[in-house]
C-alpha positions as a Markdown table, in Angstrom:
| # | Residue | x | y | z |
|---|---|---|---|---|
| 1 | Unk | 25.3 | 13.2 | 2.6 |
| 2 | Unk | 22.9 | 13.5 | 5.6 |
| 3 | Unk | 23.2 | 17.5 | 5.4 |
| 4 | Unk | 22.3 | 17.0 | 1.7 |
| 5 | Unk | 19.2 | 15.0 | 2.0 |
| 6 | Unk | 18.3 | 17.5 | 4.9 |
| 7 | Unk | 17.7 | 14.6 | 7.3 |
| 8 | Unk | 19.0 | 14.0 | 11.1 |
| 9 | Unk | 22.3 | 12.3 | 12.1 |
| 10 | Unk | 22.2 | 10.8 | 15.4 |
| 11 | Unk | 25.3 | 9.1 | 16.5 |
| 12 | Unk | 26.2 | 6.8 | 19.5 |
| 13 | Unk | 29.5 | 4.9 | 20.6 |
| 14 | Unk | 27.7 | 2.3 | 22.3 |
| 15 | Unk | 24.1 | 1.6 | 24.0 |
| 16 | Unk | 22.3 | 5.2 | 23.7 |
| 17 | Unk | 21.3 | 6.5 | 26.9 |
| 18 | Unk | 17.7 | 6.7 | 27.8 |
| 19 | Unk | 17.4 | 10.4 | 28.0 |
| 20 | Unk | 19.3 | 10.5 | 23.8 |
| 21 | Unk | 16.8 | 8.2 | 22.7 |
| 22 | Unk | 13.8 | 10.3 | 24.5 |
| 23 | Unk | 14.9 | 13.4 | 22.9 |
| 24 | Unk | 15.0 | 11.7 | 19.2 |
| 25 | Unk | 11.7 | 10.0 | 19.8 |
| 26 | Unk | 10.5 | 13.8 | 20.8 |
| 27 | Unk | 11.8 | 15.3 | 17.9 |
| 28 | Unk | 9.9 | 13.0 | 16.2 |
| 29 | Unk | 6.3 | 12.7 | 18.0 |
| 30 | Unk | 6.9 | 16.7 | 17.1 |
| 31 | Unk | 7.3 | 16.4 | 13.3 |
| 32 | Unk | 4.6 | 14.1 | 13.4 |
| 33 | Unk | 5.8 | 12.0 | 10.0 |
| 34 | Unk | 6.0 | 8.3 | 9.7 |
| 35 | Unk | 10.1 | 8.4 | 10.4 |
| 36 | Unk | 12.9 | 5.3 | 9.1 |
| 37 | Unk | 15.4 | 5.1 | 11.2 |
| 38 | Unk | 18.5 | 3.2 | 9.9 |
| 39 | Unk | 21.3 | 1.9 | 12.4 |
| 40 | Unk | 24.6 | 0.6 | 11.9 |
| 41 | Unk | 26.3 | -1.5 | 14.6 |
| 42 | Unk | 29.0 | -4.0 | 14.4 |
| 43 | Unk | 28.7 | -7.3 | 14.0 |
| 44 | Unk | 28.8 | -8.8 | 17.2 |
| 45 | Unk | 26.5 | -9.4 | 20.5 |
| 46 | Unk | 26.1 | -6.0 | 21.6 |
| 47 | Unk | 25.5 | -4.6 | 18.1 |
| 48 | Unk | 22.7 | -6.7 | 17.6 |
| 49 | Unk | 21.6 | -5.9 | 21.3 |
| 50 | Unk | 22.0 | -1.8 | 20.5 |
| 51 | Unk | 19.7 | -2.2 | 17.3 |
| 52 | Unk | 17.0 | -3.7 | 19.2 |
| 53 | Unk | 17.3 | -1.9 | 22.1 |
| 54 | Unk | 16.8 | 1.2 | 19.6 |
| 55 | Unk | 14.0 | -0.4 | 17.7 |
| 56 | Unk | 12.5 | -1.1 | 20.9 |
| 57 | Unk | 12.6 | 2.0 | 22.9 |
| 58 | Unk | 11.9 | 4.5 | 19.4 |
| 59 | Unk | 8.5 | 3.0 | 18.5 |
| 60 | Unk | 7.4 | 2.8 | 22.2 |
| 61 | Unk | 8.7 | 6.6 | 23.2 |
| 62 | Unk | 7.5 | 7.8 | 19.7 |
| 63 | Unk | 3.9 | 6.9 | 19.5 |
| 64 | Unk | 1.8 | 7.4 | 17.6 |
| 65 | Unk | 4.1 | 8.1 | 15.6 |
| 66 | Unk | 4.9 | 6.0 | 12.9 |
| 67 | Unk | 8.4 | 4.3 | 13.4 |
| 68 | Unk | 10.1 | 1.7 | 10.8 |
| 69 | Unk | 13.5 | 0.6 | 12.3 |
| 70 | Unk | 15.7 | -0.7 | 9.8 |
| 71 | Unk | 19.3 | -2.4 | 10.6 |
| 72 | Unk | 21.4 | -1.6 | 7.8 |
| 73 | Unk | 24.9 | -3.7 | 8.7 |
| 74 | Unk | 26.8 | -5.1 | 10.0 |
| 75 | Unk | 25.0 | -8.7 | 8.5 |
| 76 | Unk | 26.7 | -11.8 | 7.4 |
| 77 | Unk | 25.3 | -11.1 | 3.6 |
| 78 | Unk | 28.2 | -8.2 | 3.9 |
| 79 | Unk | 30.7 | -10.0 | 5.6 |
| 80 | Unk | 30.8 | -12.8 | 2.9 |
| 81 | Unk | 29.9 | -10.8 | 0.1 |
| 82 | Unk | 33.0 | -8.2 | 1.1 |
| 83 | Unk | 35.4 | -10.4 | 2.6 |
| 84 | Unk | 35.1 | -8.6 | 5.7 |
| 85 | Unk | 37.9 | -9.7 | 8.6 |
| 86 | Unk | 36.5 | -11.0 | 11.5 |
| 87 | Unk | 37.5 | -10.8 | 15.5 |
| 88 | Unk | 36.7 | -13.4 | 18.2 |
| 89 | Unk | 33.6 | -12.4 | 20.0 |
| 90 | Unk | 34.0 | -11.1 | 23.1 |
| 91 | Unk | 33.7 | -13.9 | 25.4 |
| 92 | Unk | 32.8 | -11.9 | 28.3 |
| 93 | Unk | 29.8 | -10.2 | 26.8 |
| 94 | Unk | 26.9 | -12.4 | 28.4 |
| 95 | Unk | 25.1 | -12.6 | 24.8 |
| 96 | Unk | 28.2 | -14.0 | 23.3 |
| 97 | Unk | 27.3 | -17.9 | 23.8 |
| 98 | Unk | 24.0 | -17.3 | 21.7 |
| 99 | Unk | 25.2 | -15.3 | 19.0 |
| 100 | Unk | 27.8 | -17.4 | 18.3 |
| 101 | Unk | 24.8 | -20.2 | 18.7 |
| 102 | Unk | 23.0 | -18.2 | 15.6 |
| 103 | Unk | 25.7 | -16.7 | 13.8 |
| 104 | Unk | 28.9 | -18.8 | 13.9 |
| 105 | Unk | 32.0 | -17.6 | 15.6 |
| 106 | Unk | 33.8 | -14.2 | 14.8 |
| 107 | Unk | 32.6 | -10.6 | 15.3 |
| 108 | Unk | 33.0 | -7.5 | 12.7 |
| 109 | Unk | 33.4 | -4.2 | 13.3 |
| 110 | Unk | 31.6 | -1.7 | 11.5 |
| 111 | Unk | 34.9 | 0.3 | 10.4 |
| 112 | Unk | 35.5 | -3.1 | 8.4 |
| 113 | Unk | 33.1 | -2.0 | 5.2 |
| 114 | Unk | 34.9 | 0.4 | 3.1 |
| 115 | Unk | 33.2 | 3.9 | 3.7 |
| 116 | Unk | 32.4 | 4.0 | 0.1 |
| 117 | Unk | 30.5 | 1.0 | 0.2 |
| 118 | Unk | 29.2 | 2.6 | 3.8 |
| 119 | Unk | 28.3 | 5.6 | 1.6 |
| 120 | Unk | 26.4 | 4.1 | -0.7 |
| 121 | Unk | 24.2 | 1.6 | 1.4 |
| 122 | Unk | 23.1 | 4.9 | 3.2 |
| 123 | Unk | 22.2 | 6.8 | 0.4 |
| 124 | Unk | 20.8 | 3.9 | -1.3 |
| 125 | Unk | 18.3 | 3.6 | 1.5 |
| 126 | Unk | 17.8 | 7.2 | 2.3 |
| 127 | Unk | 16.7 | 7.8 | -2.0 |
| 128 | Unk | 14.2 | 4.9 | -1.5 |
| 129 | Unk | 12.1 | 7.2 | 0.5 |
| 130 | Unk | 12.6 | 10.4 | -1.4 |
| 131 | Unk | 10.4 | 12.2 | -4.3 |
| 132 | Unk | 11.8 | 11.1 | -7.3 |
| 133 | Unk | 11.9 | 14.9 | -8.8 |
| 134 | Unk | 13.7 | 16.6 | -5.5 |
| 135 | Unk | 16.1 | 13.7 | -5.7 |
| 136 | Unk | 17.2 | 14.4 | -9.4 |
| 137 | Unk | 17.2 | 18.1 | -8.2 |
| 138 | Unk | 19.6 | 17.3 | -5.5 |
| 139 | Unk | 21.9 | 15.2 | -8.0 |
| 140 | Unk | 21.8 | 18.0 | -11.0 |
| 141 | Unk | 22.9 | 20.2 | -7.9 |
| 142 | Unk | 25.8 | 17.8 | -6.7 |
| 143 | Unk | 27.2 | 17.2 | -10.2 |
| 144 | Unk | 27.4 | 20.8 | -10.9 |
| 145 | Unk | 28.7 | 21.4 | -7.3 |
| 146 | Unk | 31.5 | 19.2 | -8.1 |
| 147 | Unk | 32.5 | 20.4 | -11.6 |
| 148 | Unk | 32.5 | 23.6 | -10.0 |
| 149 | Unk | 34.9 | 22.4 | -8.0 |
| 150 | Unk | 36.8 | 20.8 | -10.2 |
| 151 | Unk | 37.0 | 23.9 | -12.6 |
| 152 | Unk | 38.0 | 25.9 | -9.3 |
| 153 | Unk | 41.1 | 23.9 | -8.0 |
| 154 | Unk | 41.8 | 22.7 | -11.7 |
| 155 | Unk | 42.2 | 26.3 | -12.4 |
| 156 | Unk | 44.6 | 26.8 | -9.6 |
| 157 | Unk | 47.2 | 24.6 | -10.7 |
């Protein structure tokens, strides 16, 4: 879905590394646009920790560039609203004490949203920010991608 939209995927497993988030805050001080960036984390004390960390360290190594952070989930609007299973917090995570202080006991991975509803929050949020006339473009395209498809492998049966 990225690829489609022609946007940037970064992905991390974990706290990025100074030297990752330099080089996306470079790529975009050199395009220059006002940029969203939109994480996902788990639920937990280090997720929340990662997303500001991000926030933090984009708009400060990106200026003047205009940076809009935006953590998309894990939140506890999603874990009620899906019935999302929940883990004990990690109890040897130092942040653990006030998370569960402001968000109750149990942590959630990110894996727990199905990746259709996953899907779907993305692209949700990525079509907010795109030109209304490219984006029916780029579904006309998808649908007839995907009949084309279907009319391929239909055929082969």
């Amino acid at each position: 879905m990225v690829d489609e939209c022609g946007l940037d995927l970064y992905v991390t497993r974990g706290f990025a590394s100074v030297t990752y988030l330099q080089e996306a805050a470079e790529f975009v001080r050199d395009d220059g646009r006002p940029t969203f960036v939109y994480v996902l984390t788990d639920f937990d004390p280090s997720g929340l920790s990662i997303a500001e960390t991000v926030e933090r360290e984009l708009v400060a190594r990106s200026w003047p560039t205009e940076v809009t952070v935006k953590r998309l989930a894990v939140n506890r609007q999603q874990i009620d609203l899906y019935g999302l299973p929940t883990r004990p917090t990690k109890t040897t995570d130092a942040r653990a004490r006030r998370f569960e202080r402001e968000h109750g006991t149990g942590s959630v991975e990110l894996d727990a949203i199905p990746p259709d509803v996953l899907r779907d929050l993305v692209r949700g949020n990525i079509e907010r920010h795109m030109d209304g006339r490219k984006l029916s473009l780029l579904k006309l395209a998808e649908t007839e991608e995907r009949e084309g498809l279907r009319n391929l492998f239909g055929g082969a049966s």
